[in-house]
N, C-alpha and C positions, 0 to 999 in steps of 0.2 A: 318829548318828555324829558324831564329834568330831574333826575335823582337827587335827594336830599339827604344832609346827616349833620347831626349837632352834638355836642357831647358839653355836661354842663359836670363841675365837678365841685363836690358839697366838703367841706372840712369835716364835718359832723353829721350826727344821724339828727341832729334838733332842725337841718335843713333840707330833708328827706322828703322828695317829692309823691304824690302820691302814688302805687305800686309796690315800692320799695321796700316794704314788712318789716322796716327799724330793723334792718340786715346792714353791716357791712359788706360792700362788695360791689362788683362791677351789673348794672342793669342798662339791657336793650328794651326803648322802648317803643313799639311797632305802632303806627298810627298810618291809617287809611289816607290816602290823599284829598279825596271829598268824599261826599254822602252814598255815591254812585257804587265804591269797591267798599263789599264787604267780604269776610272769610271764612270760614269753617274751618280750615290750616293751614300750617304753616310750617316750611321748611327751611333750615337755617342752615349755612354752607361757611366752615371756617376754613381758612386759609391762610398758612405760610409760606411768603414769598421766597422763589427758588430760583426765579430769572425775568428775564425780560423779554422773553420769544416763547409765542406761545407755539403751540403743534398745530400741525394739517390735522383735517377730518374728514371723516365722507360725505360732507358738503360743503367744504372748503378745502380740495388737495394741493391748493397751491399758498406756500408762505405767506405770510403778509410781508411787508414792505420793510425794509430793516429801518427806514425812518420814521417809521407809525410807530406812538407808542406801545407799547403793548405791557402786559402783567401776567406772571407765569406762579400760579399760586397749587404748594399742595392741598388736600384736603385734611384738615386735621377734625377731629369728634369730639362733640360733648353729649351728654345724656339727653339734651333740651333740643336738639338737633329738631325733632319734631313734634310738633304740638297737635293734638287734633283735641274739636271741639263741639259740645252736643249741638251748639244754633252756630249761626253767622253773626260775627263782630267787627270793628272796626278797629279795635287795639288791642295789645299784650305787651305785657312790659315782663323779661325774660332774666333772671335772678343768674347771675356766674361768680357761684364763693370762691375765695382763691384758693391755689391749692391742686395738687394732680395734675390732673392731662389739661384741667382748665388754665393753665400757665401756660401754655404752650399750643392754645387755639389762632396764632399767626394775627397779623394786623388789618385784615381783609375780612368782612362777615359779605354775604349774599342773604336777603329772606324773601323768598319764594310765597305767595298767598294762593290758595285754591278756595275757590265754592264748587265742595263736591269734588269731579275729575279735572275741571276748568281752569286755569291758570288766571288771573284777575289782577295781580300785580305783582311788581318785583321793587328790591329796592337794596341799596348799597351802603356799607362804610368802608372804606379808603385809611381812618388813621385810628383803628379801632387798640384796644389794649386792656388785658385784665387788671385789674391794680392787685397788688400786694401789699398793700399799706390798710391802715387803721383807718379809714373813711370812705365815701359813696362816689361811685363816676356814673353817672347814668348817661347815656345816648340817645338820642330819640331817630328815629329812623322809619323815611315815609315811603311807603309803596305804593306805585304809581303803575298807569294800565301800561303796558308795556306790549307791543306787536310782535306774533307767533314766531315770527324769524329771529328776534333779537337773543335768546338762547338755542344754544342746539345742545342734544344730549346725543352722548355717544358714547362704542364702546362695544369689543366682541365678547360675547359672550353673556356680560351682563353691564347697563348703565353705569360707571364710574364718573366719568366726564364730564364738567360741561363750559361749554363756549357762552361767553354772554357778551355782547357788544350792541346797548342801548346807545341812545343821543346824549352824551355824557359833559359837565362842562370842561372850559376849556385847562388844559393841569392835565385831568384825569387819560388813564391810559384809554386808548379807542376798542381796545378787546382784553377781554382778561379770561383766561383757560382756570377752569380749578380742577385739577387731574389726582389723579392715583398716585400715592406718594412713590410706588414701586413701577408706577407702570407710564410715563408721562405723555402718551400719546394712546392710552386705553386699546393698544390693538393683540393682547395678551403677549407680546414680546418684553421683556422684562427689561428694565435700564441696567438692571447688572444685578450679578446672582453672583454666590462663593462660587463655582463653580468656572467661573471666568464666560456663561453665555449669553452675551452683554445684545442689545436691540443695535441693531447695524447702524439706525439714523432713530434716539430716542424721542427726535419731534418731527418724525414722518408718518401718519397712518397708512401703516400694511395690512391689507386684507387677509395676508395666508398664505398668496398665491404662489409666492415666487418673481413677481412681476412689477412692474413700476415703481413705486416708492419701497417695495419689498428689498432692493437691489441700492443698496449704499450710497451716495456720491463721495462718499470720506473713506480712502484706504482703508484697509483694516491690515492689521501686522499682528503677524500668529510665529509661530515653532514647533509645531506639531513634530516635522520631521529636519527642515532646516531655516534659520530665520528668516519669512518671505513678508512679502505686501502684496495683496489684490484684492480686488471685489467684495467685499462682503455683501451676503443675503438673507435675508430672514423667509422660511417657509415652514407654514407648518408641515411635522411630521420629522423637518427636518431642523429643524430650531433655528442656529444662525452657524451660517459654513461662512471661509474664507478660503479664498481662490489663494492662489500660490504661483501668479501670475510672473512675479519679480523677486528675484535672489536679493537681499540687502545684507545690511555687514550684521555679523553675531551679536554686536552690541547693540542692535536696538531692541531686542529680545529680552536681552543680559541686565541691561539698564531698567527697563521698562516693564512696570503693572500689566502684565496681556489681561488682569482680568479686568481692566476699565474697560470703558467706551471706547470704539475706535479712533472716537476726534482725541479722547484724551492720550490716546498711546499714541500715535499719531503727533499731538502735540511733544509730546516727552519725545520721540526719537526722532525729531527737527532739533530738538532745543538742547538735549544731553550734551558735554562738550566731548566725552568719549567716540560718539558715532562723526562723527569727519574733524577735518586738519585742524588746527590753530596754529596759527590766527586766521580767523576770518579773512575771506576774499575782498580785498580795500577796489570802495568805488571811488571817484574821483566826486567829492564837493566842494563848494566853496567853504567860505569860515560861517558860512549861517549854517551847514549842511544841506541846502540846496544843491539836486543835480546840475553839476558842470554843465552836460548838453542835456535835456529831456526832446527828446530820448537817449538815456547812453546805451551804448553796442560794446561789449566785451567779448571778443575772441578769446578762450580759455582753452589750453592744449590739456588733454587727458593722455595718460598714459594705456590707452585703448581706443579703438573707432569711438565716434560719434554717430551712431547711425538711429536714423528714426527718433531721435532723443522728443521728451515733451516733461514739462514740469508737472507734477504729479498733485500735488499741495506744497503750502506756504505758513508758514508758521514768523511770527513778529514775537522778538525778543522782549521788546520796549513794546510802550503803547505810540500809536504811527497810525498815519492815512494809510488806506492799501497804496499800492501800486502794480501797475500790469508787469508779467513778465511771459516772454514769451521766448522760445530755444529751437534752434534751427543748426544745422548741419553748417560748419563754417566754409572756407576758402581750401581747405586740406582734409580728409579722410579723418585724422586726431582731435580735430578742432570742432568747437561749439559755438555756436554765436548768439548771448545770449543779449535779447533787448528789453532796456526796464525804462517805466515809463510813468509818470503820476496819471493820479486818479484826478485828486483834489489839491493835494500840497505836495511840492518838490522837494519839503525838508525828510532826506532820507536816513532818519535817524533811530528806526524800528528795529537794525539788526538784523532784515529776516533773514527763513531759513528755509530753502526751499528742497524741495525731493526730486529729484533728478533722475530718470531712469534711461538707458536707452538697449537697443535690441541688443540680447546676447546671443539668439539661433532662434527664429522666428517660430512659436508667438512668445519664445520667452524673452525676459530683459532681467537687464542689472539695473540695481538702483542705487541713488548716494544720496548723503547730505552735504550742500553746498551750503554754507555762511557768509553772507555779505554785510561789510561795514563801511560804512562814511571814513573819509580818508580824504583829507583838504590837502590841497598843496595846488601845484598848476595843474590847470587844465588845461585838456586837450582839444585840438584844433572842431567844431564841429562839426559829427559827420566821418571821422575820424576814428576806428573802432581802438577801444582800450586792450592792450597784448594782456595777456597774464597766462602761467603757469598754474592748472591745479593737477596734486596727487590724492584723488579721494580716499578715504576708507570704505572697504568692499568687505572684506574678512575672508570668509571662506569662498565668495560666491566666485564662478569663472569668469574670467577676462573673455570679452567679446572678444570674437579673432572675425579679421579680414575674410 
């Protein structure tokens, strides 16, 4: 099945196709694919674009693919939203004066057809737009039979959501989510409230439980009592806790919104230049900023054990390939051995900035932010680990001891 959409735009009402009631203003107009799909109604889903990854569901808990396109659209409302009808027809042509909430129905429609309970077709536009001008934009938009799987509807408590991923041409994204402007993964955990009790992972479906997707993969950093990073979970009953697994410096607390999202505070207290040293830890590149050796190996002395250490997250200054890194207990009790590695491209010009923790008195840990920069001159023999000196910022937290 092949979704269609055409958009024709008139200077005047004297070229006013039929529908259009000698109205200025924007008209969708819905036509049948062939003889076979008629309707009774019709359901119309606007949407502004918010991102490009869309959320897990509970019948699809796992990501999609970060090279699949995808479309992440909120749900916006207009009056016309739905239509019901005494018989079955093959088209409706759908009048949006400009003005109000209808400026601001995003560039995405969905129109959903039922006969009765029955679903009969669906059908898309991609570069839709209300005009604000003195003239006619009409759209014509076909819906086509479309198979039971290709939408999924979801959502605790009550329907907000939905997944739609028909045979789309080639351009167009392969899934597109139209979610709750407040809620973007429908599992009544909120993306962020005044309150600061923000959804641990806003594009994971939690059930409630406390359990799998419920349980963060992205730090979360609180101050309730002193500035830490752990775990965050979402359960109901109990909303969203964060673990206080790892002591970090006052300033990422200081610095940093605790009432956004975890990725976003997370992001801010990688990237702040208050939470660790300056300048940046210089890696050895050449003059393109390609890695000297891929892989390089930096032995880095702390002014404390190295013990148990692991990189926590990674934050990129600049826009950059990732690249793996990975930390390990060096040659000496002080020392870290950190190794960094391309993914795709050896130009390591992203700046990142990675989180650092290692055990302070088991199961606690300290944590730091390390900053790493491109830094040309000669390189070093390969295979040959690069020395360097760092003294993190910790704040108040305790020094690991021996």
């Amino acid at each position: 099945m092949t979704l269609r959409g055409a958009v024709i735009v008139l200077a005047s009402l004297f070229g006013c196709l039929g529908g259009c009631e000698d109205r200025y203003g924007t008209y969708i107009t819905i036509h049948a694919a062939n003889k076979d799909i008629a309707f009774d109604r019709l359901e119309l889903y606007y949407g502004v674009e918010v991102g490009r990854t869309v959320p897990t569901t509970p019948k699809h808990a796992v990501p999609e693919p970060l090279d699949e396109a995808q479309l992440l659209v909120a749900r916006a409302f207009a009056p016309d939203d739905v239509q019901t009808f005494g018989s079955k027809r093959q088209d409706y042509t759908v009048w949006i004066p400009d003005g109000g909430q209808n400026n601001k129905l995003g560039a995405y429609v969905l129109a959903v057809a039922y006969a009765g309970t029955e679903r009969v077709g669906i059908g898309e536009l991609f570069d839709f737009r209300v005009t604000d001008e003195r003239k006619v934009i009409e759209y014509t938009l076909v819906v086509d039979a479309a198979a039971n799987d290709v939408i999924e509807e979801w959502g605790r408590g009550q329907t907000k959501c939905l997944r739609v991923a028909p045979p789309r041409a080639a351009g167009k994204p392969v899934v597109v989510a139209i979610v709750d402007p407040e809620d973007s993964d429908c599992d009544l955990f909120l993306d962020r409230t005044d309150t600061g009790t923000t959804d641990c992972e806003p594009l994971l479906y939690c059930d409630g439980s406390g359990n799998g997707d419920c349980v963060g993969a992205t730090p979360c950093v609180h101050g309730a009592d002193a500035c830490s990073i752990g775990s965050c979970s979402n359960k109901d009953g109990a909303s969203v806790t964060c673990g206080d697994d790892t002591c970090v410096s006052d300033a990422l607390c200081r610095e940093c919104d605790l009432t956004e999202s975890p990725a976003e505070i997370l992001e801010c207290a990688l990237l702040v230049n208050s939470t660790h040293p300056s300048p940046d830890m210089a890696v050895p590149t050449e003059g393109s900023e390609d890695l000297c050796n891929d892989p390089t190996v930096i032995d880095f002395t702390l002014p404390f054990p190295c013990r148990n250490p692991a990189v926590d997250a990674v934050s990129y200054y600049a826009q950059s390939a990732p690249f793996d890194f990975t930390i390990e207990p060096g040659p000496m009790p002080n020392i870290c051995r950190l190794t960094i590695s391309s993914t795709t491209d050896p130009r390591f010009s992203g700046i990142p900035h990675l989180l650092v923790t290692v055990e302070l008195m088991a199961p606690r840990r300290t944590g730091f932010v390390l900053g790493l920069i491109a830094m040309g001159g000669a390189c070093p023999q390969p295979g040959v680990p690069v020395i360097r000196q760092y003294a993190p910022v910790i704040g108040t937290c305790p020094m690991p001891q021996l």
